[in-house]
PDB file of N, CA, C, O and CB in Angstrom:
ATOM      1  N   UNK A   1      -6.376  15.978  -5.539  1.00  0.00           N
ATOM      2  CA  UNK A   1      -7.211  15.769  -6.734  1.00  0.00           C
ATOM      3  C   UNK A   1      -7.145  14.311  -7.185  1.00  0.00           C
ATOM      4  O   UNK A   1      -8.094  13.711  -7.690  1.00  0.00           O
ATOM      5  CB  UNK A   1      -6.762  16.703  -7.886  1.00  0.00           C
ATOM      6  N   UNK A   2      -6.061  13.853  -6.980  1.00  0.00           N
ATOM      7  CA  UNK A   2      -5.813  12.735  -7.380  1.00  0.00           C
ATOM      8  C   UNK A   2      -6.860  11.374  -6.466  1.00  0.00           C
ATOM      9  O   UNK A   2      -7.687  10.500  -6.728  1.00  0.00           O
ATOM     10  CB  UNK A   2      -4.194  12.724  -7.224  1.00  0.00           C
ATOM     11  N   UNK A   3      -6.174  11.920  -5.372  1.00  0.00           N
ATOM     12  CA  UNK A   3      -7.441  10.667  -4.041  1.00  0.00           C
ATOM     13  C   UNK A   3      -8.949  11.058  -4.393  1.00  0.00           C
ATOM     14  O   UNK A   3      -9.670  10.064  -4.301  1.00  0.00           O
ATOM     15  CB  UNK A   3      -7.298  11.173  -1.706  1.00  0.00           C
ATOM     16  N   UNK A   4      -9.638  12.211  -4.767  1.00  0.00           N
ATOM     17  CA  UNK A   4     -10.685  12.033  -4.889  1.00  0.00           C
ATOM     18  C   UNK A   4     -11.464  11.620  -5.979  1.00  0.00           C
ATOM     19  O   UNK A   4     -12.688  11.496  -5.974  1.00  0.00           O
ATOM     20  CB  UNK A   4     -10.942  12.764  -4.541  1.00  0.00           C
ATOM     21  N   UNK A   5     -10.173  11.274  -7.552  1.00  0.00           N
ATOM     22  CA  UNK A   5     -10.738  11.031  -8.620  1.00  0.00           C
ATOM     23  C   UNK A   5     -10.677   9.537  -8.349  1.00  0.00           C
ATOM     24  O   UNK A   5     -11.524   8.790  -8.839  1.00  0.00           O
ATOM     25  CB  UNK A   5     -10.123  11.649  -9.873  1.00  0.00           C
ATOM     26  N   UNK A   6      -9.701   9.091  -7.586  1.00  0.00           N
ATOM     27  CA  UNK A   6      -9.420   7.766  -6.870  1.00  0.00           C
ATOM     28  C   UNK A   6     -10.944   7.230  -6.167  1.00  0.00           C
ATOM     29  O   UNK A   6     -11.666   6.281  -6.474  1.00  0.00           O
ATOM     30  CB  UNK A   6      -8.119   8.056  -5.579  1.00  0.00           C
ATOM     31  N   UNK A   7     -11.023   7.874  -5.511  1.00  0.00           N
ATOM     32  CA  UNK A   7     -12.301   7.680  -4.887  1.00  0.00           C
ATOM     33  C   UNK A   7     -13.854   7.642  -5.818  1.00  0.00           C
ATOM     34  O   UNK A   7     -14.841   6.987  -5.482  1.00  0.00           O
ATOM     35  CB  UNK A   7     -12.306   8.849  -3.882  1.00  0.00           C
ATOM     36  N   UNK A   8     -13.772   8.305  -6.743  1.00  0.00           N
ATOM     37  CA  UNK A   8     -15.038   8.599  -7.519  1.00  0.00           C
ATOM     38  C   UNK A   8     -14.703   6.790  -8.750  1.00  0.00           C
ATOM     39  O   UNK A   8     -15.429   6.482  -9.694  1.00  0.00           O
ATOM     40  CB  UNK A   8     -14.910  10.803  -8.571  1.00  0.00           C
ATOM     41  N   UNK A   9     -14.018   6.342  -8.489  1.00  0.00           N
ATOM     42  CA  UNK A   9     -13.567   5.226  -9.605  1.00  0.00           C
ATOM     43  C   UNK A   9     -13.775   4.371  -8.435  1.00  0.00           C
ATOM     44  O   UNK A   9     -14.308   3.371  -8.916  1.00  0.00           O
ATOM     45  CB  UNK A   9     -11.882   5.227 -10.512  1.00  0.00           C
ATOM     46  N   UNK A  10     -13.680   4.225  -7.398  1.00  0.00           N
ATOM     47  CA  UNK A  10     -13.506   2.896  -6.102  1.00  0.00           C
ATOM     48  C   UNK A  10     -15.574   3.404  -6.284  1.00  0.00           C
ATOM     49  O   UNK A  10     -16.175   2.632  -7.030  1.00  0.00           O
ATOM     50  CB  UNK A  10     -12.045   3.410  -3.717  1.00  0.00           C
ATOM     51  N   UNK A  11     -16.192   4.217  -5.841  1.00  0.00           N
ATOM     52  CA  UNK A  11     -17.416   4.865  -5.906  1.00  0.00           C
ATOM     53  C   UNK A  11     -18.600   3.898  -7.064  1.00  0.00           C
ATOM     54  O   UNK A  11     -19.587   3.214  -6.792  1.00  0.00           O
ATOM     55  CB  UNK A  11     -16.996   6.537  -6.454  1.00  0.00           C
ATOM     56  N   UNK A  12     -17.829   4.299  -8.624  1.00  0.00           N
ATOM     57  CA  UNK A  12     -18.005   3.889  -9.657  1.00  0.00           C
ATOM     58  C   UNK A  12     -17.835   2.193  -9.888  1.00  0.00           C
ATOM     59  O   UNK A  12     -18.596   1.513 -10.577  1.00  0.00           O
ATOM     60  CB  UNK A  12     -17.231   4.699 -10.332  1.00  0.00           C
ATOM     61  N   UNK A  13     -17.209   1.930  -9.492  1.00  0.00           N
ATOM     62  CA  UNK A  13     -17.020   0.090  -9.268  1.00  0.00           C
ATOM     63  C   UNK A  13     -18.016  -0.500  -8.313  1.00  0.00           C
ATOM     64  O   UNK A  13     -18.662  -1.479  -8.687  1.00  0.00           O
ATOM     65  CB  UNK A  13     -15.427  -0.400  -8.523  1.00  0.00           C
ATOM     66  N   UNK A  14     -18.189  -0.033  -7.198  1.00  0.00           N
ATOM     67  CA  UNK A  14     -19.512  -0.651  -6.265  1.00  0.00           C
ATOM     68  C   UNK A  14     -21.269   0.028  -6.693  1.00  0.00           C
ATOM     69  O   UNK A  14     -22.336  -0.550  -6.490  1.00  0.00           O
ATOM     70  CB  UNK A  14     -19.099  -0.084  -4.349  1.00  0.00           C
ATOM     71  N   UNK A  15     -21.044   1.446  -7.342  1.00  0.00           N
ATOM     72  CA  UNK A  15     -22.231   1.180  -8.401  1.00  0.00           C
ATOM     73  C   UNK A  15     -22.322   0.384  -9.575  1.00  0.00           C
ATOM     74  O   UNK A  15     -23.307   0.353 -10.313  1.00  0.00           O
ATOM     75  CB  UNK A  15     -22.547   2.215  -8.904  1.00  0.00           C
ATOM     76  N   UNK A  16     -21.039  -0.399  -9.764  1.00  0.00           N
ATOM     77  CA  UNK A  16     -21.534  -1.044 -10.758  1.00  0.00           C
ATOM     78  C   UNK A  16     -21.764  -2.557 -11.180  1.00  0.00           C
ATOM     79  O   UNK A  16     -22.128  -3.295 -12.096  1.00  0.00           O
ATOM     80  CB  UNK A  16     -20.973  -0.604 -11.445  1.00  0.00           C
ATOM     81  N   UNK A  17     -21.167  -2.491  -9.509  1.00  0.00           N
ATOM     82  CA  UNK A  17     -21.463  -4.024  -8.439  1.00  0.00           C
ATOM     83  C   UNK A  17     -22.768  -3.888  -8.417  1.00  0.00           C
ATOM     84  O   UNK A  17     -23.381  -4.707  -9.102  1.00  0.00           O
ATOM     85  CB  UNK A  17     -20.821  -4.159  -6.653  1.00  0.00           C
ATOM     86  N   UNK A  18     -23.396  -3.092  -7.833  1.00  0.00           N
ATOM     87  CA  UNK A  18     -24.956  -2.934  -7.451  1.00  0.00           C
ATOM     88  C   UNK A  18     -25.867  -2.979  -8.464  1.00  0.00           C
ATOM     89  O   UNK A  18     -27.024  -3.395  -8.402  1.00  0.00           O
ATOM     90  CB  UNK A  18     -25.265  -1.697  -6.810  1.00  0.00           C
ATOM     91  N   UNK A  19     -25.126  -2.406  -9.656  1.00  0.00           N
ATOM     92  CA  UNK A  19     -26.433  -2.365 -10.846  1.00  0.00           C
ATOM     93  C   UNK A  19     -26.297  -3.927 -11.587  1.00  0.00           C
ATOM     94  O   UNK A  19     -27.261  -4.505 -12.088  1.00  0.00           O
ATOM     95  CB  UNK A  19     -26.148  -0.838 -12.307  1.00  0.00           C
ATOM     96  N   UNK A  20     -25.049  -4.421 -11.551  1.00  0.00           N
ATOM     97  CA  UNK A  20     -25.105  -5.847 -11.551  1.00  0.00           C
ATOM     98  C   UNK A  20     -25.987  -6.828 -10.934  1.00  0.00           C
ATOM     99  O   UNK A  20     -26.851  -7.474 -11.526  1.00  0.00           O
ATOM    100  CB  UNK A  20     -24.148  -6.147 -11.183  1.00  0.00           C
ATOM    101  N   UNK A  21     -25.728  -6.882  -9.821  1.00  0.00           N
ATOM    102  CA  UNK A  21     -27.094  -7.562  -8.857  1.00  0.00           C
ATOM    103  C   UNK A  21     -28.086  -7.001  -8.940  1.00  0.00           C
ATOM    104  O   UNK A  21     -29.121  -7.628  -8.718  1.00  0.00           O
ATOM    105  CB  UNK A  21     -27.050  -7.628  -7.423  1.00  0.00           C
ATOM    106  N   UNK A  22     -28.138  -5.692  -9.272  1.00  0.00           N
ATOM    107  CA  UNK A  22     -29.831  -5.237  -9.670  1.00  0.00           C
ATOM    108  C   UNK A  22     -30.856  -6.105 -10.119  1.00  0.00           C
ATOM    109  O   UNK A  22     -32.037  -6.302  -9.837  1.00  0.00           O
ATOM    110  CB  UNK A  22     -29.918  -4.305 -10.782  1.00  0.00           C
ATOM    111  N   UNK A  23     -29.683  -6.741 -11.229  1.00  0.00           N
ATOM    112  CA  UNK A  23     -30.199  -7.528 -12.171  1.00  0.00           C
ATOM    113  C   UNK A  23     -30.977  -8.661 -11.631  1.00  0.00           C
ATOM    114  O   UNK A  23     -31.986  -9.113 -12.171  1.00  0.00           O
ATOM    115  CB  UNK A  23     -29.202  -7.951 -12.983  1.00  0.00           C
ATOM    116  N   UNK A  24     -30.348  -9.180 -10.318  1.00  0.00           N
ATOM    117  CA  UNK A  24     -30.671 -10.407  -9.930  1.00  0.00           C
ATOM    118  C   UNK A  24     -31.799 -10.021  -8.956  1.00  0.00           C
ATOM    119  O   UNK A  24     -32.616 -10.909  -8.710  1.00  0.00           O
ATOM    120  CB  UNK A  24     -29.460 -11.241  -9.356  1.00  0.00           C
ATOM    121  N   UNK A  25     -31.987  -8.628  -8.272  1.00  0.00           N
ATOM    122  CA  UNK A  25     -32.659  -8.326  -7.615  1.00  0.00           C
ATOM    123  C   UNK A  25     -33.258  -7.141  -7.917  1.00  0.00           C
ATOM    124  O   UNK A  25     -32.607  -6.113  -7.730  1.00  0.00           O
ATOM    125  CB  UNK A  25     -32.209  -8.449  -6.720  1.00  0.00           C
ATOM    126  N   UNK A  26     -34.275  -7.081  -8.310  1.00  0.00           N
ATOM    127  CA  UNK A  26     -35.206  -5.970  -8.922  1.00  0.00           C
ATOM    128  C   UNK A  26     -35.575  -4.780  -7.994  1.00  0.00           C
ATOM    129  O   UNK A  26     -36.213  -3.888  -8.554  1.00  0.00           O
ATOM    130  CB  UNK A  26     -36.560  -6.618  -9.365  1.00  0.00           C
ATOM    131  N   UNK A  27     -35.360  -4.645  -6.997  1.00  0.00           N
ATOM    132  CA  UNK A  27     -35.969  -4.188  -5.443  1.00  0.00           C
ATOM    133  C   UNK A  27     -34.629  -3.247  -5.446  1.00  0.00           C
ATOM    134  O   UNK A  27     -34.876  -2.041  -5.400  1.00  0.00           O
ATOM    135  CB  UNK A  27     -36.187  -5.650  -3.867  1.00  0.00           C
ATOM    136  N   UNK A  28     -33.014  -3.679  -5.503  1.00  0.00           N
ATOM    137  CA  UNK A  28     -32.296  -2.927  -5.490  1.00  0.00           C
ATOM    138  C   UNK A  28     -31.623  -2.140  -6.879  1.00  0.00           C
ATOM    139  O   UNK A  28     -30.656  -1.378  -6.900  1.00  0.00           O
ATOM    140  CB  UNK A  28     -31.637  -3.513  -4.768  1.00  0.00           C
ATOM    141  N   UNK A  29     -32.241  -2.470  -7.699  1.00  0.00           N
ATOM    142  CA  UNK A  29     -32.228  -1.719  -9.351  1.00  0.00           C
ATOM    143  C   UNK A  29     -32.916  -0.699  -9.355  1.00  0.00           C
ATOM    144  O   UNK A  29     -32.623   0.248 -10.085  1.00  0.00           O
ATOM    145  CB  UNK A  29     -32.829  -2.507 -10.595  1.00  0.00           C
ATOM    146  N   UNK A  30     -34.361  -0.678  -8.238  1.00  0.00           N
ATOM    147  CA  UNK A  30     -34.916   0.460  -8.215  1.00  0.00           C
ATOM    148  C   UNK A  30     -34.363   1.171  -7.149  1.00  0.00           C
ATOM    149  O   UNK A  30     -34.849   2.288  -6.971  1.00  0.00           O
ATOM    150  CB  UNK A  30     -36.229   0.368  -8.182  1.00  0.00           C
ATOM    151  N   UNK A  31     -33.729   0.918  -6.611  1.00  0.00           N
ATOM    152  CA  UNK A  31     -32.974   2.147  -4.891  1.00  0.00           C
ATOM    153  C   UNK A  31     -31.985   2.707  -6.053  1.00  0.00           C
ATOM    154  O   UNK A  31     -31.854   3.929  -5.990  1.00  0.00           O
ATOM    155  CB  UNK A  31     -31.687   1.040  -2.824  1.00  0.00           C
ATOM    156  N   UNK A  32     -31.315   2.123  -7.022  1.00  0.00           N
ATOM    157  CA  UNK A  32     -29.931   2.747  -7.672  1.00  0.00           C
ATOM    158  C   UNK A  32     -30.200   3.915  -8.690  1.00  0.00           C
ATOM    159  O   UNK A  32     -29.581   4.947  -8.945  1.00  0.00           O
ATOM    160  CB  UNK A  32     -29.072   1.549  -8.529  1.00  0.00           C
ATOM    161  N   UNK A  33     -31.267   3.402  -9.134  1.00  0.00           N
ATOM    162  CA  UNK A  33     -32.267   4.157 -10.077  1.00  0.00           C
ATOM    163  C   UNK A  33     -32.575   5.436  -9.199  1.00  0.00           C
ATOM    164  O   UNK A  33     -32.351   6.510  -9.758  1.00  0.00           O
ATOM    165  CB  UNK A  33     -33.757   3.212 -10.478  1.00  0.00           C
ATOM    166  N   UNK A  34     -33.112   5.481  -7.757  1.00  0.00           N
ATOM    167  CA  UNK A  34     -33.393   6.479  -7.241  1.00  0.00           C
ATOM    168  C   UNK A  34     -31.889   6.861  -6.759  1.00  0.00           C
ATOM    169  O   UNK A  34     -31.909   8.019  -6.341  1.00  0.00           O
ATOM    170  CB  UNK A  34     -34.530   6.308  -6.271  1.00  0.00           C
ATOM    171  N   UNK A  35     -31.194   6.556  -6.713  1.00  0.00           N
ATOM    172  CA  UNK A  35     -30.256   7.192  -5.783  1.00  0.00           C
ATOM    173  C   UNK A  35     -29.487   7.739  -6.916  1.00  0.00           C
ATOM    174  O   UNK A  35     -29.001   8.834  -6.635  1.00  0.00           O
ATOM    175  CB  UNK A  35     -29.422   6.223  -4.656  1.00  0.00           C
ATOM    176  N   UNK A  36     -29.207   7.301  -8.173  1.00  0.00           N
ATOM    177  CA  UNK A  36     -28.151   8.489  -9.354  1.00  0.00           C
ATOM    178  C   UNK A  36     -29.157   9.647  -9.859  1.00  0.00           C
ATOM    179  O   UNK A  36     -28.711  10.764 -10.126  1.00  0.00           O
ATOM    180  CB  UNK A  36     -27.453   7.535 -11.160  1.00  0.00           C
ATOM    181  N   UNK A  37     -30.688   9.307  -9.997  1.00  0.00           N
ATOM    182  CA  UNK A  37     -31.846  10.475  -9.997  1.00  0.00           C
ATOM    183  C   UNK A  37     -31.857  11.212  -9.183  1.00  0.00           C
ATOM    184  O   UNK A  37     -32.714  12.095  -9.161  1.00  0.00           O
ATOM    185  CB  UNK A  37     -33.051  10.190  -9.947  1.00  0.00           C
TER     186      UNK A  37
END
């Protein structure tokens, strides 16, 4: 339980790498947008 809440937080940090650069790149703000929808 522990490695996979581990994992959902390592998960949670590179979505939030991505929605960061979203910013810079509009093209991948909309893949992130589709991919948590």
């Amino acid at each position: 339980m522990k490695d996979k809440k581990r994992r959902g937080n390592k998960m949670n940090l590179v979505l939030i790498e991505k929605i960061g650069k979203g910013y810079l790149y509009p093209i991948e703000k909309t893949e992130i947008i589709k991919f948590i929808s």
